[in-house]
N, C-alpha and C positions, 0 to 999 in steps of 0.2 A: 500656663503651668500653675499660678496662682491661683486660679481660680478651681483645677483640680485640685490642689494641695487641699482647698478650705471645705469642698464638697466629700473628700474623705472624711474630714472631722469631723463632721454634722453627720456621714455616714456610720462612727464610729462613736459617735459622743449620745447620739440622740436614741440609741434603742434602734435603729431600721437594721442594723447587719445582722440579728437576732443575738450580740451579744448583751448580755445578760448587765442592767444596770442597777441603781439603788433608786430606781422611780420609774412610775408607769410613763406609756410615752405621750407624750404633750406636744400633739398636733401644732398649739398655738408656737410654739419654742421650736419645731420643725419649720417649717412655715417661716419662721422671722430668720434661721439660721439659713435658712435658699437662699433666702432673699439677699443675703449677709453673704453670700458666698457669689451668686452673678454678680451682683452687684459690685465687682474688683474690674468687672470688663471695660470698664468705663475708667480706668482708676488713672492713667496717666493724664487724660484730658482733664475729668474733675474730680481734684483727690480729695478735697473737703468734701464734696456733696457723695463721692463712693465710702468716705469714712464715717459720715453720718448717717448712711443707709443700714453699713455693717453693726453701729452702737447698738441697737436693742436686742440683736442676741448676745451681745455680750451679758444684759443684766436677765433676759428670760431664759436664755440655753447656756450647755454646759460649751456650746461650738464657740470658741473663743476666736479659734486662727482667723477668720476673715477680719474681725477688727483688729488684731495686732498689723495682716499685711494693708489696714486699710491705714494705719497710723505711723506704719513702715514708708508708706508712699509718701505720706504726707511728708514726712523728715528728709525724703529722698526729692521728693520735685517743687517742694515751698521751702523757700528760704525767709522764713516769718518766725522767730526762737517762740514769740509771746503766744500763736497761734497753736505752736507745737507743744509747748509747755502745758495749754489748756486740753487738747487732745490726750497728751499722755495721762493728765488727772482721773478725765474722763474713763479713760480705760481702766486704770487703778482703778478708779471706785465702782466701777463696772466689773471688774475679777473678784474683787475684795466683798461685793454684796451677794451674801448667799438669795439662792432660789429653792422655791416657792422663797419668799419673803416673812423672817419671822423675829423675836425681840434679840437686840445684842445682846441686851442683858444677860444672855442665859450662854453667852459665849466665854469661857476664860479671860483671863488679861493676860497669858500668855499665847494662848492661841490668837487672841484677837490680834494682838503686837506682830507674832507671826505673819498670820495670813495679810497685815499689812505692807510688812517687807516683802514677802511673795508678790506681792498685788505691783509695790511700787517697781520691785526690780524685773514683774514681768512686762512692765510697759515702758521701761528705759530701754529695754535692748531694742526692740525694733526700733527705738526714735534713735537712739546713739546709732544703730548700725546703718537707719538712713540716711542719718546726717554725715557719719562716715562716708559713705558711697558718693555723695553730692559732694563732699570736699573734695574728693579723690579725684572726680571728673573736673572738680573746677580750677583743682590745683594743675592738672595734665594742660587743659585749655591754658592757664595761664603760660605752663613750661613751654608747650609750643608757642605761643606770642612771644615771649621771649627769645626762643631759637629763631624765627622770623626777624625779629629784629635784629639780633646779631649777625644773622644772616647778609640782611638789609646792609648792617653797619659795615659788614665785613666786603660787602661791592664800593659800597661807598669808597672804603679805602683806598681798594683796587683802580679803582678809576680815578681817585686823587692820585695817587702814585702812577699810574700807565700816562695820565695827563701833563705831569711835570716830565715823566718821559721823554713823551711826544715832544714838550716844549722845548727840550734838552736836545734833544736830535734836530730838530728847526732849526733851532740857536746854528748846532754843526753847521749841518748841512747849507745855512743862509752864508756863514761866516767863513765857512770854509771851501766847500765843495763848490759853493756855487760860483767863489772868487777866483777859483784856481782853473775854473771850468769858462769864466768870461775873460781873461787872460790868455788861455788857448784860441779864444776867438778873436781877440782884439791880435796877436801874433798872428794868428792865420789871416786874416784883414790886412797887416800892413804885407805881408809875404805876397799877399796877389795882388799887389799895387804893384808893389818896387822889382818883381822876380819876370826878366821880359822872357824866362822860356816857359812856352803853355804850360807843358804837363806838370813842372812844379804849382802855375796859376790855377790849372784848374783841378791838383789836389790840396792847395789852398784853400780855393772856395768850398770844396767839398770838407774841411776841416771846419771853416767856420759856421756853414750850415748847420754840420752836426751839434756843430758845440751849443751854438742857438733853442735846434731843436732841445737839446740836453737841459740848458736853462730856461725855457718854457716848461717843458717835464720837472726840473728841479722847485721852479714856482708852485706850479701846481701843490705837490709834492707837499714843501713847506706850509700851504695852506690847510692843507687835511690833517697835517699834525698838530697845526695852533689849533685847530678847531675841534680838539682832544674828543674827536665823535661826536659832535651835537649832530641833531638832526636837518638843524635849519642848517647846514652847512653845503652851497651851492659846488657838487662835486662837476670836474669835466666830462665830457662825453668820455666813455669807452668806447676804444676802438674796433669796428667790426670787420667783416671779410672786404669788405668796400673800401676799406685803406689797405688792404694787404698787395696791389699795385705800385700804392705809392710809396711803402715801406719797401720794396724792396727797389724800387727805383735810385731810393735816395738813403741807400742803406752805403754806401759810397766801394763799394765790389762790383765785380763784373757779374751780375745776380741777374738769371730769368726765371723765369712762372711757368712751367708745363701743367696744360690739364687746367679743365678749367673751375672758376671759384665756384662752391657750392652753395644753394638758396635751398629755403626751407628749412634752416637748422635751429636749435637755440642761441640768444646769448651769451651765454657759457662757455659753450663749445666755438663760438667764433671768437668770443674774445683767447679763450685756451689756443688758440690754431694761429693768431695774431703773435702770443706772446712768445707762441713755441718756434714762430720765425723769425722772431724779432732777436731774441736770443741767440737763437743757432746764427745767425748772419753776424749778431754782433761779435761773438766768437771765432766764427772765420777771419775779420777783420782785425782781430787781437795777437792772434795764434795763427794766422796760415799766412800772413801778406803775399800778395800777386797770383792768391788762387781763386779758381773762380766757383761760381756757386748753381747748384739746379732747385728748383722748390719745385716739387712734382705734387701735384694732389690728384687723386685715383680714388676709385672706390673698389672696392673687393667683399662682391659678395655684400652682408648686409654693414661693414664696416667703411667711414673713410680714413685713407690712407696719407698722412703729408710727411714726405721725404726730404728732409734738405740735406746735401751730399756737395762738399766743397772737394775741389783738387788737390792734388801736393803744392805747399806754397812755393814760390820759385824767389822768394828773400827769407832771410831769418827773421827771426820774431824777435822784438824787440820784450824784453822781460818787462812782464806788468801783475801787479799781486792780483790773486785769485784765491778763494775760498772755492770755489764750485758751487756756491751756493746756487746761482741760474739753474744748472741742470736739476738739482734737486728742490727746485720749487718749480721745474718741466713737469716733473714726476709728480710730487703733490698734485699740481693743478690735476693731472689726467689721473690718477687714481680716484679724486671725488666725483670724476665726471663717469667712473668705469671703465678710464681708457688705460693704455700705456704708451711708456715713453721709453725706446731703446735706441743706446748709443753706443757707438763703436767706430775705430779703424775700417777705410773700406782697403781692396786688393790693390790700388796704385797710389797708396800712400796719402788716402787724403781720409776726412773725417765724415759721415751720415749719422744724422739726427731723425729717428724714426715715430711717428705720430701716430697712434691707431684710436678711433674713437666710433663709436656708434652715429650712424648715420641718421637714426631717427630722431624726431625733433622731443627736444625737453619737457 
């Protein structure tokens, strides 16, 4: 665009549009004003060497514009004040020296003073408006480094505070949950010593198993929240479809398996299908006692299907606090994965937990 811009002036300054000027046309001064005008093509890579090419028609033609945008660049992509200060002189006394070249003498002292201030204020504006332009970029660069760092400062934060979190929950959960949870098992321990009728012994033993398992899960647990997310932090296996036998063996209900486990799937979706039984079984054990339980897994189509549908309890349930939060971290989990999760009452008064998820692998 600049370099059109400077090729009109030499078009319009120099006599070639056939308008009508106060001098015959002077090939030499056409000729130096071209040269003055390509020579911008270059002007981002070398703006001193494209602004010393555009000088000599400043002093031999009336074509001005190519050195003002060759002295514009220089203010815009050199940050040198001493460099710039001598370019802009140059130009001044390149506007300010008339052509053909003849005595000042014979020039006023007001016109000379004049055409001084012309000269000087026409080679301020492009240097001011490039040096403008460059501040402007350099100031925006700064305000994003800025915004990055606050940025930065403002995770930082986050994860100081999500960390004492963690810490804070640890603390709980070590001091609390997991006291009250080895207590149930050290009771369930002496109950299947001292209790000579089996079925209380061995729902004994199946109370302290669980509690065991519980406080190995609780340890865990506790270790991933001291360890407020680092990376080196050696996490346990996840469970895959490969323990979904043993989870439901020792889920302590009268629980089978129909249908068999599926291979080929993702991580994801097996740990999803693990949690989603683990859950459902643990609920029938809270909420339905002496019902018994089916995990059906099916495919249909290009979906698989995991059902778990417990009986009518045949004891009361003993009152135990509940959020529901399980079932609606069922539903997240299968929503990331594109699946759902539906629950409901079945016809003879017991509960189905329904699983649908795509059966292709992740």
């Amino acid at each position: 665009m600049f370099v059109g811009v400077a090729l009109a002036d030499v078009w319009l300054s120099t006599g070639i549009s056939g308008i009508p000027v106060d001098h015959d046309i002077d090939y030499v001064s056409i000729t130096a004003a071209l040269i003055a005008a390509f020579a911008l093509v270059g002007r981002r890579r070398w703006p001193y060497l494209s602004f010393a090419v555009t000088v000599p028609a400043m002093f031999i033609s009336e074509a001005a514009v190519a050195t003002l945008i060759g002295l514009y660049t220089v203010a815009r992509f050199k940050d040198n004040r001493r460099a710039l200060v001598v370019c802009a002189l140059v130009v001044a006394v390149g506007y300010a020296s008339p052509w053909p070249p003849f005595d000042f003498a014979d020039i006023p002292g007001k016109a000379f003073l004049l055409n001084a201030v012309y000269a000087t204020m026409t080679a301020a504006a492009p240097a001011f408006l490039g040096e403008l332009v460059r501040t402007r970029q350099v100031l925006s660069l700064r305000l994003k480094e800025i915004d990055q760092a606050r940025e930065h400062e403002r995770e930082l934060i986050e994860q100081t505070v999500l960390a004492k979190e963690r810490a804070q929950l640890a603390r709980e959960m070590h001091d609390v949950v997991s006291h009250q949870v080895s207590l149930i098992a050290v009771r369930a321990g002496a109950l299947q010593v001292s209790t000579p009728d089996p079925g209380t012994k061995d729902a004994a033993q199946t109370i302290r198993k669980l509690s065991i398992d519980t406080l190995d899960e609780l340890r865990h647990m506790v270790n991933l929240l001291r360890a407020s997310g680092s990376l080196e932090t050696e996490l346990t296996p996840q469970p895959t479809l490969a323990d979904l036998a043993r989870l439901i063996a020792g889920s302590g209900i009268d629980a089978r398996l129909e249908g068999s486990v599926p291979s080929g799937i993702g991580a994801h979706s097996q740990r999803t299908i693990y949690r989603t039984v683990q859950e459902a079984l643990t609920n029938v054990r809270k909420h339905a006692p002496g019902a018994t339980a089916v995990v059906r897994i099916e495919h249909v189509g290009a979906d698989l299907i995991v059902t778990i549908a417990n009986t009518r309890p045949t004891r009361p349930a003993v009152p135990l606090p509940s959020a529901r939060h399980g079932l609606m971290g069922l539903r997240e989990r299968a929503e990331l994965l594109g699946g759902v999760v539906e629950t409901g009452p079945t016809d003879d008064g017991g509960f189905r937990v329904r699983l649908s998820l795509s059966a292709t692998e992740e």
